[in-house]
N, C-alpha and C positions, 0 to 999 in steps of 0.2 A: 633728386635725379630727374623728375618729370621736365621741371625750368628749363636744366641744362640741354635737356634735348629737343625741349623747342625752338630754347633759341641757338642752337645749333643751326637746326630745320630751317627757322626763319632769317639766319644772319645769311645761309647756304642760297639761298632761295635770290637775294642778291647779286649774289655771284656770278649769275651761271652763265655761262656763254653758250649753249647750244651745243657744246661739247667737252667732253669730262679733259682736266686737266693731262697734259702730256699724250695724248689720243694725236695719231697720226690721222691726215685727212685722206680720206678712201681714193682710190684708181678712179679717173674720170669715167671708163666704163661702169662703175656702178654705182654713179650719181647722176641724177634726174634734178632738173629746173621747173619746177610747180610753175603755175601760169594762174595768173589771176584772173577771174572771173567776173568780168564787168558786170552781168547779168545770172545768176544762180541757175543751173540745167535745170530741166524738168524730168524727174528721176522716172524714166518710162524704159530703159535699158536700150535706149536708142543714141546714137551718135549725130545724129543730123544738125547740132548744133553750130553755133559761131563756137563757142569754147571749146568744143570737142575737132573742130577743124581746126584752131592754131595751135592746138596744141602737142607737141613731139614724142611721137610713139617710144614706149619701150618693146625692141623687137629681139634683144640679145637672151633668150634665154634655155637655157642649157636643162637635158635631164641629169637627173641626179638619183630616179631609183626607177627601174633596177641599174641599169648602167649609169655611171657616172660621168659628167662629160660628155655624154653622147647628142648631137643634134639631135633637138626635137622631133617626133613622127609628125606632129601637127603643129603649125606657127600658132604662137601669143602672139597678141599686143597689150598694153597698157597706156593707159594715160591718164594723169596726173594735175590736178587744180585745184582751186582754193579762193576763198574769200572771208573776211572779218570772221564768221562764223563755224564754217566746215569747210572739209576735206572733200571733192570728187575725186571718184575714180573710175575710169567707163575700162573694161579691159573685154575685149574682144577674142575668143575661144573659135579658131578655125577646126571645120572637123567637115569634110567631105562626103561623110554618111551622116547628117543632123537626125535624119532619122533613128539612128542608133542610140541619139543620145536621152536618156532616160528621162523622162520630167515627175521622179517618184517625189510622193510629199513624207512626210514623216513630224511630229513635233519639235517645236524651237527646240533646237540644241542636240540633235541625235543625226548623227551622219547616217544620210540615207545611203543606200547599193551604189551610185551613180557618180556621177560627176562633179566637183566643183571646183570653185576660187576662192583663195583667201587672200586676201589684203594684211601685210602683218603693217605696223606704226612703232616704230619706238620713237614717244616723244620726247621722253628725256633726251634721248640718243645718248644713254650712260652703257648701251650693250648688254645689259640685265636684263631689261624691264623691256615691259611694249604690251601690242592690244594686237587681236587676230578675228577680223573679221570675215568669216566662210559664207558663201551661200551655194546654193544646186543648181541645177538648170530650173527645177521645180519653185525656185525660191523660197527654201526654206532656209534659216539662218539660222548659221553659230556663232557664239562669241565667248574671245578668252581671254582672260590678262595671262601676260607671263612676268616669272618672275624667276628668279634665281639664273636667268637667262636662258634654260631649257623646260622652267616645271610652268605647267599651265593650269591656271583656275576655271574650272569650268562653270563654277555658281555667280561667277561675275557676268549680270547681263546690261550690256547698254543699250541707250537708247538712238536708235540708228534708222537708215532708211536704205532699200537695195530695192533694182526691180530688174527682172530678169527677162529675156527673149529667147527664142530658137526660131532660126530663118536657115534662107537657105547655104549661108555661106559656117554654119556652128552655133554657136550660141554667145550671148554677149549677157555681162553684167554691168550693172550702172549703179556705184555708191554715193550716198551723202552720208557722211559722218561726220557729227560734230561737232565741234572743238572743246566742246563742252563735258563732252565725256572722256577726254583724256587731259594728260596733266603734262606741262612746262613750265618754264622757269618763265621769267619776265627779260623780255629783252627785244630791237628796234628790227632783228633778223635773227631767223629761225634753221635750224637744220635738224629734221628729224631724221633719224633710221626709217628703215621704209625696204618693203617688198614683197613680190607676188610667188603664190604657189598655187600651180594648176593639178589637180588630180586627172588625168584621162583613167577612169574607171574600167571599162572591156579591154584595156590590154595592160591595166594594174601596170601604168606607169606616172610618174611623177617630174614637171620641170618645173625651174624654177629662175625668179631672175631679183637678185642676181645668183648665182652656182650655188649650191648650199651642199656642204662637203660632207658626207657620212663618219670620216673617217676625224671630224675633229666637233670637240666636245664643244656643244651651245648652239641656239637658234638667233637669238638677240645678235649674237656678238658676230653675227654673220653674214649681217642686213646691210643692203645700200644704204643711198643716202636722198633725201628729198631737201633740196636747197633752195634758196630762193623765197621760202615765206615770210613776205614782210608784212610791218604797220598792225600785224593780228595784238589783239589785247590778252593779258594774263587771266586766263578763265578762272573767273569766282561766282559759283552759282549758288541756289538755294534751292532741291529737289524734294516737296511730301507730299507723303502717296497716306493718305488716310485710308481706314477702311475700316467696314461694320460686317461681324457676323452672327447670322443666329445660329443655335445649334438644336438639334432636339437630341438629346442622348437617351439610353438605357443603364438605370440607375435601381441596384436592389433596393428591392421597397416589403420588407418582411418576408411572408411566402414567396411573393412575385416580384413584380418589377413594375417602375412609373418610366416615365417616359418624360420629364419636365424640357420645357421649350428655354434654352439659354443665350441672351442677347447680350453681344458687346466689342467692345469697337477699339482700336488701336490709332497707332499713326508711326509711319518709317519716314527717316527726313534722312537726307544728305545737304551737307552744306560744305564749299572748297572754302575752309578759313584761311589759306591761301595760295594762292599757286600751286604747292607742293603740299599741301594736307587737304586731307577731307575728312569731313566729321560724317558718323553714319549713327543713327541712335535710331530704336525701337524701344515705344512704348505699348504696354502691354499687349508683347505681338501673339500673334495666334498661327502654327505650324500644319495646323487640322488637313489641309493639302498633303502632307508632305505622305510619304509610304511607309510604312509600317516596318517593324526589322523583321526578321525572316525569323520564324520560331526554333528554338535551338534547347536540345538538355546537355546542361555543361556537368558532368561529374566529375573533376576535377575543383580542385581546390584553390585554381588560378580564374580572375575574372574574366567572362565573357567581353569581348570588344567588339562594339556596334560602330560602322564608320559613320560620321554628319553628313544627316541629309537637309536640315535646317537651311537655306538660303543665307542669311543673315551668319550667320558663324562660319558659311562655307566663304564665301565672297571675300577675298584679302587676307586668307587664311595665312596663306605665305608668307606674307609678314610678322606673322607671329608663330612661325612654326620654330622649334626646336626639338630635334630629332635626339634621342638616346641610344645609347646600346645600339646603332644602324649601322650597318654594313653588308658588304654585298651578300655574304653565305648565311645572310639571317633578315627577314621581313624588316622593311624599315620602315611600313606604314603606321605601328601601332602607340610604338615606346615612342610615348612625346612629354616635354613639360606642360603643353597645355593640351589636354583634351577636350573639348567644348564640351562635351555632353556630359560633365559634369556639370553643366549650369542647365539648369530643371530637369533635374535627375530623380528616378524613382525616390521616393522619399524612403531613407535607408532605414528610419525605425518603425516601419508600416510594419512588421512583422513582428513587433513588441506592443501598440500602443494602435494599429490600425485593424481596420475590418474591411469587405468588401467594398463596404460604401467608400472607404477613405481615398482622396485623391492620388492617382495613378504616377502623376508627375507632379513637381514643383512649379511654380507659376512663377515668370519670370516677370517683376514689376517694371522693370527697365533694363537697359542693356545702349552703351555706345559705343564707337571704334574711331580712334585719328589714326588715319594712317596717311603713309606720302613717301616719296623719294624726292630729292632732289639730283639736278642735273650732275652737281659732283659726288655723286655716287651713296649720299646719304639716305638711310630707308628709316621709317619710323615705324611700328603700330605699338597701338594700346587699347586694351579692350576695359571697359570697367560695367560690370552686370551686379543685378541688388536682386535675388529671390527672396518671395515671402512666406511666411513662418506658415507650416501648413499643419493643420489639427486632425488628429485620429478619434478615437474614442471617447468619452466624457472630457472631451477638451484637452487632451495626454499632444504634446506636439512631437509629430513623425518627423518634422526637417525643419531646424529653425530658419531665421530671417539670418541671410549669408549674404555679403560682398565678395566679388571675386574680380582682383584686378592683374592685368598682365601689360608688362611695359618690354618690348623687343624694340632694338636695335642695330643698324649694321652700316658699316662704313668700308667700300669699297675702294680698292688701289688699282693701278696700272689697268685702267680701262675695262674692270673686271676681274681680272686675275687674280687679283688679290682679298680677302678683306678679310677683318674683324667683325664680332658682333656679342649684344648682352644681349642677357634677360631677365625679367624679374617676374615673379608670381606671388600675389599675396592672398590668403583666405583669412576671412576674419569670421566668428559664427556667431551668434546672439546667446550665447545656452540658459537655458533655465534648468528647473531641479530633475526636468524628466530626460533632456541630454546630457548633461554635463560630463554623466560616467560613462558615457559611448561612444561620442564626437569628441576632434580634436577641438580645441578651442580657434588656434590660428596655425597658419601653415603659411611659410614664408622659404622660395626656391629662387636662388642665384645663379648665372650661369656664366660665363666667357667663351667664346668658340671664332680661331681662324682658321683660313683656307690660303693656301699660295698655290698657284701653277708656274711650273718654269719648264725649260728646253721646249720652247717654241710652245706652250700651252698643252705639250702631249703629257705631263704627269702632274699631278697633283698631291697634296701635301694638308693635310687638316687633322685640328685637334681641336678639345673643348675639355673643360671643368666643369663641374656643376657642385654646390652645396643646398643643403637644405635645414630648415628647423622646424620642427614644431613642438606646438606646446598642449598641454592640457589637465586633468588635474590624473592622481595616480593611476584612476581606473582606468581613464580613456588612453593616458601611454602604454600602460601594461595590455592593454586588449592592441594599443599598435606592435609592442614588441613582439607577443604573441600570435600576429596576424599570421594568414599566408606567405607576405611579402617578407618575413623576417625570420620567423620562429627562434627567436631567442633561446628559448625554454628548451630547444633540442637537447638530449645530454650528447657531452661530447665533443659539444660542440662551441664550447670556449669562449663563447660570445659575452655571459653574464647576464641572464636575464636580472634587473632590476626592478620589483612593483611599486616602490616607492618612489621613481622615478616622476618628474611633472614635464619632461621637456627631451626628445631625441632629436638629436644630429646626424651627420650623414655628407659624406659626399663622393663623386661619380668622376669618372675619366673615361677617356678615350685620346685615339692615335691612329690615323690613316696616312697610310702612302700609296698610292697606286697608278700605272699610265692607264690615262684616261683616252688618249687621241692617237691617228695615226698608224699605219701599218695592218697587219694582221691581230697581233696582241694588243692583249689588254689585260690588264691584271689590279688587284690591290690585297694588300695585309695588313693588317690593324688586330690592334690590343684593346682593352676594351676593362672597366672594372669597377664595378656599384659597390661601396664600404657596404658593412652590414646595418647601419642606421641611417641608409640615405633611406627617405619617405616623399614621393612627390604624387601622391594618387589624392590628394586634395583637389586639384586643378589639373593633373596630370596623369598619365597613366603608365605603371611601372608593375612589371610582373614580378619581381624577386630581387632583392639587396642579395648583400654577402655572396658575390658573384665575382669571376674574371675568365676572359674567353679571349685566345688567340685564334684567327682565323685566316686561310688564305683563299682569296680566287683567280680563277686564271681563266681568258675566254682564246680562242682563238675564232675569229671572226668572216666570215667567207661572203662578200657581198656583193662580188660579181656574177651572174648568173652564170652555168658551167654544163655540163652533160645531161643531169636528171634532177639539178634546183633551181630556185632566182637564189636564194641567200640559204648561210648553212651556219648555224653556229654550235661552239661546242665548248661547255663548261666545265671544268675542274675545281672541284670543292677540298679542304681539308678544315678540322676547328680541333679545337680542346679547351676545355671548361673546367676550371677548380673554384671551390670557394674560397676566400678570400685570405681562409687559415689555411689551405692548401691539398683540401681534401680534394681528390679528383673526381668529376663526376660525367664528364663524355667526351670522348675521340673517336674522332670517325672518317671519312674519307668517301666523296661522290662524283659520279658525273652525271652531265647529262648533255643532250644534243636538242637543237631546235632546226628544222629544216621549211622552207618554205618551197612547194616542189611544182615546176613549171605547171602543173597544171592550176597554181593558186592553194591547192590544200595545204595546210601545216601540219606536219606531224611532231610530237612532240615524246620523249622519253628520258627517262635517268633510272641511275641507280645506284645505293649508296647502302657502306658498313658503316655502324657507328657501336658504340659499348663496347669499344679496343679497348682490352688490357686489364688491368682491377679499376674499377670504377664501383659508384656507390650512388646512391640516389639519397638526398636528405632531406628531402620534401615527400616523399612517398606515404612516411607514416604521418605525417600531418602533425607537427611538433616533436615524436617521438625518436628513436635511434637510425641514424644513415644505417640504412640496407645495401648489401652488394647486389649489383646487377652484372648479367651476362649480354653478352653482344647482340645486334638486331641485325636485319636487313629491311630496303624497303627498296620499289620498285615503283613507277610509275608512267600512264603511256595517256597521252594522247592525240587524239586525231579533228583538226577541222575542217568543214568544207569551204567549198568557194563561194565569198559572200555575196559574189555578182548572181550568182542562182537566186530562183525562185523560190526556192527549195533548199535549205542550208541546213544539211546534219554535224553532228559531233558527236563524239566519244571522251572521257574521260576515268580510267582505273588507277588504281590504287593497292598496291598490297603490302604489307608486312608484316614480317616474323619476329619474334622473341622470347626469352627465357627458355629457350630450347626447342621450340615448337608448342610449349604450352600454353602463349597468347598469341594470336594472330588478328588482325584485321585485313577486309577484303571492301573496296569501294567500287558502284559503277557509278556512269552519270551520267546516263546519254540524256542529247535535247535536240532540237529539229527547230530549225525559224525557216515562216514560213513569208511571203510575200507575195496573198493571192492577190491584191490588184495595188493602183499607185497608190492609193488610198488606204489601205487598207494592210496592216502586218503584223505578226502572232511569234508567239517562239512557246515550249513547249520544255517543260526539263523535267529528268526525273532524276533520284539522289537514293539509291540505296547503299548499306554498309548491312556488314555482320563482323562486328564486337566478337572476340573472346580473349578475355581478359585472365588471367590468371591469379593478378596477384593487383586485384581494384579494391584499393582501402574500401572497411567497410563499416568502421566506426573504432572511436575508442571507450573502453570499458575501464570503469574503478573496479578493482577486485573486493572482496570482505575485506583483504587485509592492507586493502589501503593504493594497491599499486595500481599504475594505468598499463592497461594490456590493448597493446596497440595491432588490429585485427582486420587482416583481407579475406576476400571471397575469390570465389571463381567465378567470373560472371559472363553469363552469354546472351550479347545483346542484338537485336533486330531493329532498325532504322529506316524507314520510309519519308520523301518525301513528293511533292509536287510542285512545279512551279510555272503557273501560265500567266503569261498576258496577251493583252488584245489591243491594238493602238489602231484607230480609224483617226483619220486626218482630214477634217471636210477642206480645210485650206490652210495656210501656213499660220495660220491667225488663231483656230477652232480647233479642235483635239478634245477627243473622246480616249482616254485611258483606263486600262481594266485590268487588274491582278488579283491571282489565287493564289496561295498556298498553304494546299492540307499537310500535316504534319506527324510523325505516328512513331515513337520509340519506345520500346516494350523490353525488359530484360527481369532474369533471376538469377539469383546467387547460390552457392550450392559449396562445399567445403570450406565453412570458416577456418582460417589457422590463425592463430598468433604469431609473435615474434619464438623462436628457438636460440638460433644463434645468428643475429642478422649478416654478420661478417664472414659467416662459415664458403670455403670456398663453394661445396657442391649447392646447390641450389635445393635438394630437397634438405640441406640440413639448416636451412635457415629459417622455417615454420616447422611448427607442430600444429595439430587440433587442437583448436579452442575448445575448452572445457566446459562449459556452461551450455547444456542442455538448453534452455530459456532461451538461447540465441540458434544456436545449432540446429535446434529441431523443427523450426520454421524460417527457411534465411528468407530476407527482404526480396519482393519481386514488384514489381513496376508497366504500367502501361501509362502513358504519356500522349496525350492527344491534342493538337490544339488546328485551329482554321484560321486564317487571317485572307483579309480582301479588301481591296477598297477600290471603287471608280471616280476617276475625277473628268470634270469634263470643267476646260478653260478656253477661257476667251479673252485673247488681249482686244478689247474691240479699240482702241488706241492704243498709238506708241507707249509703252511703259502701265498703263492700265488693264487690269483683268477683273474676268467674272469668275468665280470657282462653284461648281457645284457637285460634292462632292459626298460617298456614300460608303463610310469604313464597317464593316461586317466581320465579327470575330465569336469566336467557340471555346473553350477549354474542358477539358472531361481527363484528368489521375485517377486512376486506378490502382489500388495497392496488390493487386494480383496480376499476373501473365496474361493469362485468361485463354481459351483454346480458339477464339475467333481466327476468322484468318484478318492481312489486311482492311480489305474489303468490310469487312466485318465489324471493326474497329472503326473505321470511316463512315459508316454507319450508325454507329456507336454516337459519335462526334456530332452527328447533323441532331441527334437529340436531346444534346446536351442544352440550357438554357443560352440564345445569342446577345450576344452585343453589339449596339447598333451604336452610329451617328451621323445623322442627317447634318448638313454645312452647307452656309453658303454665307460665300464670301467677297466683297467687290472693292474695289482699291481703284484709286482715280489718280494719275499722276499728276501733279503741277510742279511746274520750270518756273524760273527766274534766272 
């Protein structure tokens, strides 16, 4: 398969004309003639040039939010150049009060309160794809690839040059970008997509040129056209960033703790092997910059999901994404086939075979990526990453030496609108005598997924397959069949657990239809259904098989500003869910409203019934008998301020109800960001809930007589947390970053019951008291404490090279009792508990070819 899709990649790569096949050519208004550049501008965000005098303004451009269409309050221009190597762009921002216009600084990549421009490029010009070049008045820059022609990568950084002015006629930008960091086919004359988007920030409006329609789906496919580039060469480079870090960590050392000083050094290369592919490989990279995940107690039986914050796995994600179980009445961030963060992932049998001292994470020996498009609409990536075997206790290994490889591809129709696409995922593990019966051995996921747009590209049409297999020897299938994601072993549940099993199967669907563009509606309905042996959490991340879920949503969309909003949207939800043998387990029905209200604030609310009808929960007892459940309600409000303030609060609540009133939860969340100078910006959150749960599993019990008595509490939990940072900006280049959060969940349990009659309709006839004194007469109670922080201070002191110096600080303190502290008290508690430090520092030096 690999061959085929290179030389796919490569024969495509010949082909390409500048423009994907059967592609009408755009309205002469919104194609621009690039002008070559005898001499290269000197990027000071000044116009005084010879290049920048012949060459022909773009003056046509339109707002488009909040009103659409409307003549701009303040004229653009743009203008457009080029030579062998880059792209200029000098584009001139008229504004009559300059004083007005903000010069905040803020860190690469974080949109400051203020004003800016972006430059978008599609070089393919396949209407998919393209790169978005932002900067401020303050010169602080953003940069994005897009792909899918509206999702943007924000971990993709190139390496670029802008320099910025405010005088007295606005403010002006001046780009070099080039050529080098974007990707074309080979050919004597070029026509890229291409176009500008201005933010005017104090009156939260948006033009752009050429028009860019709200009302129709895509950004890519929306773009002018830059014509005219000739004699340029097909970019082939070779980019490595070497880099050396020491670390001093804190490391149990008997009673106490050492502190040993740890040195060592990597290297990230990028290299275009042709035109349309780029190779990107890291060897023994090191993340130690990156932010720590926010402390969390998961009591549920379903795993925790941390999003990638790794640069290197984030960067070209999109090409290897494959979305599950997504649709609009359900998150569609999580269910994927590939999760990165399963590649140096907590080592899973540390809790059998490791101790304190045992390594936290997996070491990731290597890791590459090809990815690329071609002009006629071909996409490739492939990741292949090798972790190594990492040792717990008397030499006991917690995570063997694993490959994990993923090959995604997609091929695009009718200028976009259409395409197909695969995917494959394969794990392979090393096992010896201490994994063998815990880990799977190999995991191998297959996939197919198209999409069609028709009637003028306002609705859309998508579906996908997916199979799976893995293998491993009896124990380690029977601890998969028996997982969370499966529970075999339910009775009742007609599935067949088998132990003598060495290999499960599996496979997954879906089905969308919905209008996507145009008018006031918008809508879609999809089916949706995981077999009970699909398994893809090897390299992927999958909450539950033995599933199928119908859903519908409906928005009506208000995006012309009106009496008392700028925009008004309003949602309509309905789902149902059965497992796969047909047992029901949730219906429900919601709405909610988003308003964005002339003075800039958003308010935000819904509210929604769900556990309509007889329904039954079959995960609740955690392998044991589906329970019937009664109906919920939930409720939920929020409010934001206006981000152009100095001063920017929010609100976020949360409530709901069920099993009659006898479990409820209650959330607040408010936070405040603050912006005391340009330099200088803070935000502040706080995150409390109170838990009461009625019927929170609390363990399963073997009786004398052999049977498992599967047993809830009533449990009443308390949750605190905090979350601050602090960003000083001495210049767009240097950044000082600082994050805290203390963390503090504390509950006890209190009426063990068992099972009674799980099915019974009234609610108190389906537990009894558990019988066992030994458990009954002291229930479990919990205090949970943890601190995380870390400041990094970077310096690109060159394009594409940095300095990190960086200082991660962390606490933990369990408690198996409540305890009568207050908060306060508890947090306290926490600062004396033993910390965890590590000193970094880390430098990277870019080289070009």
């Amino acid at each position: 398969m690999l061959s085929v899709l290179l030389t796919v990649a490569l024969l495509q790569e010949g082909s390409a004309s500048g423009r994907p096949p059967g592609s009408a050519p755009h309205a002469a208004a919104n194609r621009v003639t690039a002008l070559r550049a005898v001499r290269p501008p000197v990027i000071d965000g000044r116009d005084d040039e010879e290049i920048w005098r012949g060459a022909s303004p773009i003056t046509a451009f339109k707002e488009f939010d909040p009103i659409e269409g409307k003549d701009p309050r303040y004229r653009t221009e743009a203008k457009v150049a080029y030579d062998d190597h880059n792209i200029y762009v000098f584009a001139r921002m008229f504004d009559p009060e300059p004083k007005k216009v903000l010069r905040l600084l803020a860190r690469r990549d974080v949109r400051a309160a203020t004003d800016q421009v972006i430059v978008i490029i599609d070089s393919y010009h396949d209407r998919r794809s393209g790169y978005e070049f932002a900067v401020s008045p303050g010169g602080v820059k953003r940069d994005y690839s897009i792909y899918n022609d509206t999702n943007e990568d924000s971990a993709w950084d190139g390496v670029w040059d802008v320099a910025t002015t405010v005088d007295s006629l606005g403010w002006t930008a001046e780009f070099r970008i080039p050529l080098s960091q974007m990707r074309y086919g080979a050919a004597e004359s070029h026509t890229f997509g291409f176009g500008v988007w201005r933010d005017i920030d104090r009156y939260k409006e948006r033009v752009s040129w050429p028009q860019i329609h709200r009302n129709v789906a895509g950004l890519a496919s929306q773009l002018g056209e830059i014509a005219g580039i000739d004699g340029i060469s097909s970019p082939r480079r070779l980019e490595v960033t070497p880099y050396a870090v020491t670390k001093n960590v804190t490391r149990p050392a008997g009673s106490g703790s050492s502190h040993p000083q740890l040195v060592s050094g990597g290297v990230d290369l990028k290299y275009g092997v042709s035109s349309n592919l780029t190779l990107d490989g890291t060897v023994n990279p090191d993340f130690g910059q990156v932010e720590a995940d926010p402390a969390q107690l998961n009591l549920s039986a379903v795993e925790t999901y941390f999003g990638e914050r790794r640069p290197f796995f984030i960067e070209g994600s999109g090409l290897l994404r494959f979305n599950i179980n997504c649709y609009a009445v359900r998150d569609c961030g999580s269910e994927n086939l590939f999760y990165s963060r399963r590649i140096g992932r907590a080592p899973q049998l540390a809790d059998s075979y490791g101790d304190a001292s045992s390594p936290a994470g997996t070491s990731i020996l290597g890791a590459a990526k090809l990815t690329g498009r071609t002009p006629g609409g071909f996409s490739l990536g492939m990741l292949e990453a090798v972790t190594g075997r990492e040792e717990g206790t008397l030499g006991r290994t917690i995570e063997p030496r694993t490959s994990y490889t993923v090959i995604r591809a997609t091929q695009d129709f009718r200028r976009g609108a259409s395409g197909i696409g695969v995917i494959g995922t394969l794990v392979d593990r090393s096992l010896d005598p201490w994994t063998r019966s815990d880990l799977r051995s190999s995991a191998l996921v297959g996939g197919f997924d198209l999409r069609h747009k028709f009637a003028n590209n306002r609705f859309e049409v998508s579906g996908q397959v997916v199979a799976s297999r893995v293998t491993g020897t009896a124990d380690a299938i029977a601890a998969t069949q028996t997982s969370p994601v499966h529970y075999f072993q339910r009775p009742g549940s007609g599935l067949g657990f088998d132990p003598t099993r060495t290999s499960l199967g599996g496979d997954a669907g879906q089905l969308r239809v919905g209008k996507i563009g145009g008018g006031l509606l918008r809508f879609e309905t999809s089916y949706q259904r995981v077999s009970p042996g699909f398994e893809a959490n090897d390299l992927g991340f999958l909450r539950r098989a033995d599933w199928q879920a119908h859903a519908t949503w409906a928005q009506l969309a208000f995006t012309r500003p009106a009496l008392f909003y700028r925009q008004l949207f309003l949602n309509f939800n309905e789902w149902n869910e059965w497992t796969t043998g047909g047992l029901p387990l949730d219906r429900g029905i919601s709405t909610n409203v988003h308003v964005a209200l002339r003075n800039n604030w958003w308010i935000h609310g819904g509210f929604g019934l769900g556990g309509l009808g007889s329904l039954y929960c079959d995960a609740c007892a955690r392998g044991g008998p589906a329970v019937r459940t009664d109906g919920y309600t939930s409720q939920w409000l929020g409010i934001e301020g206006d981000g152009r303030r100095v001063v920017v609060p929010g609100l976020w609540l949360n409530y709901n109800r069920r099993d009659g009133g006898r479990s409820r939860y209650a959330g607040i969340s408010p936070y405040v960001q603050f912006r005391v100078a340009s330099r200088w910006s803070s935000s502040l959150g706080v995150d409390m809930s109170w838990n009461r749960d009625d019927r929170q599993w609390y363990n399963n019990f073997t009786d004398g007589a052999g049977l498992i008595r599967y047993t809830f509490g009533h449990l009443e939990q308390r949750t605190a947390s905090v979350t601050a940072r602090v960003d000083f900006t001495a210049s767009p280049n240097l950044t000082m970053q600082l994050y805290a959060q203390p963390f503090i969940s504390k509950g006890r349990f209190s009426n063990v019951r068992d099972y009674a009659n799980p099915t019974a309709d009234r609610y108190d006839d389906r537990y009894r008291p558990y019988d066992d004194p030994a458990v009954t007469a002291d229930p479990q109670q919990f205090n949970v404490k943890a601190f995380r922080s870390n400041a990094v201070l970077r310096w690109e002191y060159r394009p594409g090279s940095a300095l990190f110096l960086v200082w991660q600080h962390g606490r933990s303190d369990d408690e198996t009792q409540y305890g009568n502290r207050s908060f306060g008290g508890d947090l306290g508690q926490l600062f004396h508990s033993p910390a965890d430090n590590t000193f970094l520092i880390k430098i990277s030096y870019w080289l070009d070819r």
